[in-house]
N, C-alpha and C positions, 0 to 999 in steps of 0.2 A: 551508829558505826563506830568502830574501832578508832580510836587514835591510834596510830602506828608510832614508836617510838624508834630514836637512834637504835639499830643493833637490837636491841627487845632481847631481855635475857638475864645479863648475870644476878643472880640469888632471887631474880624475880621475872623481870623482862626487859631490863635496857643494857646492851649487851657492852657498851661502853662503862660498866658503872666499873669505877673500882673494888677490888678485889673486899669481898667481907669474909671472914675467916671462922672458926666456931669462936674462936676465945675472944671477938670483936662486939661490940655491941653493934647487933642487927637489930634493923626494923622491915622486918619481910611485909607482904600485902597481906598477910595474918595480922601482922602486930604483935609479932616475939619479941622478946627483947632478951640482952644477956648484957651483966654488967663489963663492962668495957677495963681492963689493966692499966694501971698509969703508965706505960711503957705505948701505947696506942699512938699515933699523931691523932688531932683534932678530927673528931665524928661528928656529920651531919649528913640527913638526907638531901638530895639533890638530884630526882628522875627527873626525865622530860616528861612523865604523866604523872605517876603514884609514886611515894616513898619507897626509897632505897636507900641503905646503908652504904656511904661513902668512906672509905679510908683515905682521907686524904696526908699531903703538907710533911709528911716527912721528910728532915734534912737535906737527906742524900740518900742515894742508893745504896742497900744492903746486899751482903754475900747471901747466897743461897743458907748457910747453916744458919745466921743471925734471922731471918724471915721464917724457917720452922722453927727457932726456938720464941719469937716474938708471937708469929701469928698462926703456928703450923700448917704454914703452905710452902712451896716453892715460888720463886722471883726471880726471873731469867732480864739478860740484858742484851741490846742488839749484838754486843762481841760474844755473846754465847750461841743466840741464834744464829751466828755467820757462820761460827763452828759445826753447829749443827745442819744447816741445809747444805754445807759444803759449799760457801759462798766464796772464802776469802784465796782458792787458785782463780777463780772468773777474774777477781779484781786486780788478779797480779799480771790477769792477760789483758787489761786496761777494760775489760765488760762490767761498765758500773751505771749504767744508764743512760751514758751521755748524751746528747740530742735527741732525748726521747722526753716525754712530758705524762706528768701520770695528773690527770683529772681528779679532784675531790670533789664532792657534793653534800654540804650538809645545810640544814636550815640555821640560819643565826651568825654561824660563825663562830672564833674567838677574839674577840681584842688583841688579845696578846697571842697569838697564833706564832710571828713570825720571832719574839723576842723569847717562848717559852721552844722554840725549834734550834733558835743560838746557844740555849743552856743545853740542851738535849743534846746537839751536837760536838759542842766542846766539854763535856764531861766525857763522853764516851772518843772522843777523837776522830769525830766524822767529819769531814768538809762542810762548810756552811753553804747554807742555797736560798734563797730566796724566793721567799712563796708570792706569786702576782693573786693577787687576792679582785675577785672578781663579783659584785655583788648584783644580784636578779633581782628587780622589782625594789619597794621603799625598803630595806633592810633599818629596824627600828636600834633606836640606839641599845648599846648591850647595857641590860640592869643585871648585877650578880645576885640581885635578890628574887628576881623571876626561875624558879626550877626551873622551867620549859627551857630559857636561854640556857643556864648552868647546865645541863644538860646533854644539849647539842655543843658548847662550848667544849667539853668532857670528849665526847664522840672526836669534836676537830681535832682536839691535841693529840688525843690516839692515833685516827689517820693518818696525820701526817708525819708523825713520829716515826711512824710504822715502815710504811713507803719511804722514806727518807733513810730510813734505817737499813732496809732491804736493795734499794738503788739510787746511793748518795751521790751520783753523777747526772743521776735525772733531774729536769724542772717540774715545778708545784704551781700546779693551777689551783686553786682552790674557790670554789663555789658558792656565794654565801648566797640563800635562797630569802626573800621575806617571812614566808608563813612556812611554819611547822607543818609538817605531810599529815593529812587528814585523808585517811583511803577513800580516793577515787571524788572526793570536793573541793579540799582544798590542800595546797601543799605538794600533792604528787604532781599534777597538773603544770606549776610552777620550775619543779625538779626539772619534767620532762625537755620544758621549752627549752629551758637552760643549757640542758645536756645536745638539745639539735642546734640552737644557736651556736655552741660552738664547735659542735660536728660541720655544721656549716662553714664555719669561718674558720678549719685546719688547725682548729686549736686543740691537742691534746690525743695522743696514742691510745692510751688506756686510759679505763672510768671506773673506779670504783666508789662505788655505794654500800653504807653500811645502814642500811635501812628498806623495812621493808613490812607489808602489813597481810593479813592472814586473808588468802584467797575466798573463804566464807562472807567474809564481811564485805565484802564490793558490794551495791548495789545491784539487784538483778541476782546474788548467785542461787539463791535460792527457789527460783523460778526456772534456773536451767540459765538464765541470760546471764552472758559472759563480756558484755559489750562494754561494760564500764572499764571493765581491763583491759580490754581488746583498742578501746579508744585512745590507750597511755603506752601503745610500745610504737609509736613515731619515729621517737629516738633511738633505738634499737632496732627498726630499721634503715633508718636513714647512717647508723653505726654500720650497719652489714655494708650498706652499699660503697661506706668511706674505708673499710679496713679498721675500723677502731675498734678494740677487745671491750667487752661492756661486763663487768664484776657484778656480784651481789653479794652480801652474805646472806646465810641459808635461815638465819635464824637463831634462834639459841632456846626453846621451847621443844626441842626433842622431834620425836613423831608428830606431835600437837604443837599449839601455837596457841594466841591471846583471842580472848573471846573477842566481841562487838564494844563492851565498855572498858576494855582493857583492864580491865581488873580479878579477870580469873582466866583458863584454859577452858580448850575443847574437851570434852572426855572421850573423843575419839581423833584418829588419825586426820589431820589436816596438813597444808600447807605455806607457802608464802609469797605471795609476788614483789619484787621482780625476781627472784631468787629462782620461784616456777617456770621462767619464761624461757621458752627454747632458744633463744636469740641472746640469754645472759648463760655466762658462766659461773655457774653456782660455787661459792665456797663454803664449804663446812670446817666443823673444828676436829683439831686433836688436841691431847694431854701430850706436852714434852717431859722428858724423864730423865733429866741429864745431870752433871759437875758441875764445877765450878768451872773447869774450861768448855763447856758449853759441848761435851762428848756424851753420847746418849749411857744411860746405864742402864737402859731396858727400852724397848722397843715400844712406839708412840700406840697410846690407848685412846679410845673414843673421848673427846669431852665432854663429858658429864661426870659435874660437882655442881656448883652456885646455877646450874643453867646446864643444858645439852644443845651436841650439835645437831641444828634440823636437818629434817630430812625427810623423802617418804616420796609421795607419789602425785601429782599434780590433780586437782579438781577438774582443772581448767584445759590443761594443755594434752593433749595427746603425746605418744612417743613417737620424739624426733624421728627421720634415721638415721642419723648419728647413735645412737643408743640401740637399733638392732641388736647389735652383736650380743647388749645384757638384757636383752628381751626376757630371758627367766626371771630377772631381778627385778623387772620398773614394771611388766605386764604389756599394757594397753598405753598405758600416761609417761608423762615427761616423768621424769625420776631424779628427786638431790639428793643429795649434792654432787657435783661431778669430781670435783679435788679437794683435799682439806690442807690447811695449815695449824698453828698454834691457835690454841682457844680457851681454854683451861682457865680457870681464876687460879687453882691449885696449880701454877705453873705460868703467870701471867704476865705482862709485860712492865715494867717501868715504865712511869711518862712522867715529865714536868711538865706542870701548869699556874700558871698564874692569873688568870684570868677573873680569880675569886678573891678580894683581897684579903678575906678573912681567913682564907687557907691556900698559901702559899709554898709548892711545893713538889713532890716526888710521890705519885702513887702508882700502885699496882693494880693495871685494869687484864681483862679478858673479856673474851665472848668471841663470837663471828664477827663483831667489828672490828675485831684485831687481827682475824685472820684474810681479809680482803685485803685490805691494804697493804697485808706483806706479803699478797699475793699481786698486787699492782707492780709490787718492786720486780717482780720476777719475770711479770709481761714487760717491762720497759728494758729489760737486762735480753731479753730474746729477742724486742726490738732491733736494739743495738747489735746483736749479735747477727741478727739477718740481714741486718743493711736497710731495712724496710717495717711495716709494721705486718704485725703477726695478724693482726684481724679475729675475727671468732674464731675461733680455736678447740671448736669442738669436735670438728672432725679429726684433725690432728692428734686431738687427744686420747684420741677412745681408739687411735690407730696404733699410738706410743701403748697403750695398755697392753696390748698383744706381745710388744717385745719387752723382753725384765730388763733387757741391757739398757733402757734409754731413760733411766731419771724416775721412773714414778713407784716407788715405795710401797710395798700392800701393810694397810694396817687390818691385820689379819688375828688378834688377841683374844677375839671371843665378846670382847667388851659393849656396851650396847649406849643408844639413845633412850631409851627409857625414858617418862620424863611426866611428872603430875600423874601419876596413875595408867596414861599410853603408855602401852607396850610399843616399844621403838625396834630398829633395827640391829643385828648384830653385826660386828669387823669380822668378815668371813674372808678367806682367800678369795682375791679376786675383785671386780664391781662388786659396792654392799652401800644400801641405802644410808650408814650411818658417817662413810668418808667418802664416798664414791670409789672413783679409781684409788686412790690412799693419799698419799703426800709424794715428797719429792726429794731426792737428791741434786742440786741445782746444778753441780757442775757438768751431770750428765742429763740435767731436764733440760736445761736452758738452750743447750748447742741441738740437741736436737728435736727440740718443738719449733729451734728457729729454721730448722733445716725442712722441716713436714710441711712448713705455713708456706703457702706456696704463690700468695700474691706479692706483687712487686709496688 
């Protein structure tokens, strides 16, 4: 079976990896390499499975024009992205998360989780919050010399970054799991209890997970038997019935996804769970294309560079009916992504981490793990906006699609998932396997998905 990795994706498959660039010294699962610039911070790999080329430990954050003349990408910051979603009239109407709690879930943790989120917050000018750090099962102590932990350490500081960054009034649960998610033995299993335990116990509005492993590889699916996945969405019912919004990312492997030893693609169309599951809300990626004051200067395109956004059409799940209406588009099966955000490496986030003492620092991550969590910021802002929690949100959603006045964006460019030789989906007007519904304008997403959700 598959090892499932944080996010799975960027330049290879872990979609937390920080940003690798051409002019970077890469070390893909080929085994390329390219001589690395003295202008570089400090390069090592650090996947949760297989080497990846880390850019870590830079200073400080750089302007957009200093990051394409260093590494030829773009490097966006939460004051850009607030610009861009149309975030910062919400917060002048005091809608900035507050009494609302966004859920994390990763295996391991970070050490420094709560001291690399004070840097994070006082460079850019965000409120400090404090993350209750909540740990499942024996959680082993962190070594920075363990990838697996470095890894998932990488993944936490994105999330939480991300979410924090998107609704700085909200509280941080954050979830440290003992065992790294082994599809459908070990790890998922652990996730799941985690996620009812505190569904149980009213802890926590929204879930996001930035992890997820390719529907193929469960046990059983190749016989037709779906049970082994069908055994791990507990939580996600026991989510419907409490009102709590349940996230995924869609993946970062395009059309296709990681094979069973994780070390290559499908060569055809695949999927991902939980990201598949009708009971989660799927996030997929976009490329942002913006200034320096975070104003778009061209209109958001699929991501796909170091990684694509997933997407495509479920193995496993049938089509909801919430998804009727794009019956042309998903067929017969569940269909992702339903909403995209930022994903891009070419266009990727800032985060500080410390967690490695060997590199200490400021790097540029993407993938689908960065786009859930700044999609958590956005359920916890419509929390607060309704008075109450928004709950699944699928039918809301795909109701919001019909009208253009309410918030969701079509990325409509032509652009495609493509992705290891799958042919992927294209940004067509409309539903489109490669962003789903598109993205969002927040000022006008927020008020009324909070206005559509209609339990109390």
């Amino acid at each position: 079976m598959q090892i499932a990795r944080p996010g799975r994706g960027v330049a290879a498959s872990a979609a937390t990896v920080a940003l690798v660039a051409a002019a970077l010294a890469v070390t893909s699962q080929a085994g390329a390499t390219s001589a690395a610039p003295s202008a570089v911070p400090h390069t090592f790999a650090a996947p949760a499975v297989a080497g990846h080329a880390l850019v870590r430990g830079a200073t400080s954050p750089l302007p957009i024009g200093q990051c394409q003349s260093k590494w030829h990408i773009n490097c966006y910051n939460p004051l850009q992205y607030r610009t861009a979603y149309h975030l910062n009239p919400l917060y002048k109407k005091g809608i900035t998360g507050k009494g609302r709690t966004i859920v994390i879930v990763d295996s391991f943790g970070s050490p420094t989780v709560q001291h690399d989120l004070d840097v994070y917050s006082k460079q850019f000018g965000l409120p400090r919050t404090k993350v209750k750090v909540v740990k499942w099962g024996h959680v082993p102590k962190f070594d920075p010399k363990n990838s697996d932990m470095t890894g998932w350490a990488g993944e936490t500081s994105l999330d939480v970054e991300m979410a924090h960054a998107v609704a700085p009034g909200a509280k941080i649960v954050l979830v440290e799991t003992a065992v790294a998610e082994t599809e459908g033995t070990t790890g998922l299993p652990e996730m799941m209890s985690a996620e009812k335990h505190l569904i149980d116990h009213g802890v926590g509005d929204v879930i996001s997970q930035s992890f997820g492993a390719t529907e193929n590889t469960f046990p059983g699916f190749a016989r037709g038997d779906f049970t082994s996945i069908k055994k791990l969405r507990y939580a996600f019912e026991d989510a419907r019935r409490k009102h709590v919004t349940v996230l995924a990312s869609s993946g970062d492997g395009g059309a296709t996804d990681s094979t069973a030893d994780g070390k290559g693609y499908y060569k055809k169309r695949v999927n991902s769970w939980p990201s598949s599951d009708p009971l989660v809300t799927s996030i997929g990626g976009t490329q942002l294309h913006l200034n320096d004051k975070g104003e778009r200067v061209k209109p958001d395109s699929v991501y796909n560079d170091y990684g694509a956004g997933g997407g495509g059409q479920s193995h496993v799940f049938t089509r909801p009916s919430y998804q009727n209406g794009v019956k042309k588009t998903v067929g017969s099966r569940r269909g992702t992504p339903d909403i995209s955000m930022a994903a891009a490496v070419n266009g990727g986030a800032w985060v500080y981490s410390s967690y490695d003492p060997t590199s200490v620092g400021w790097d540029v991550s993407g993938g689908t793990s960065e786009a859930a969590p700044l999609f958590s910021g956005i359920i916890a802002l419509a929390d607060q906006a309704a008075g109450h929690r928004v709950g699944d949100i699928h039918e809301a959603l795909y109701k919001l699609l019909k009208h253009k006045d309410r918030g969701i964006v079509d990325v409509n460019d032509g652009t495609d998932n493509s992705y290891e030789g799958v042919k992927g989906y294209k940004a067509v007007n409309g539903y489109d396997m490669a962003t789903g519904v598109g993205t969002l304008d927040a000022l006008r997403f927020v008020p009324a998905l909070a206005k559509a959700a209609r339990h109390g």
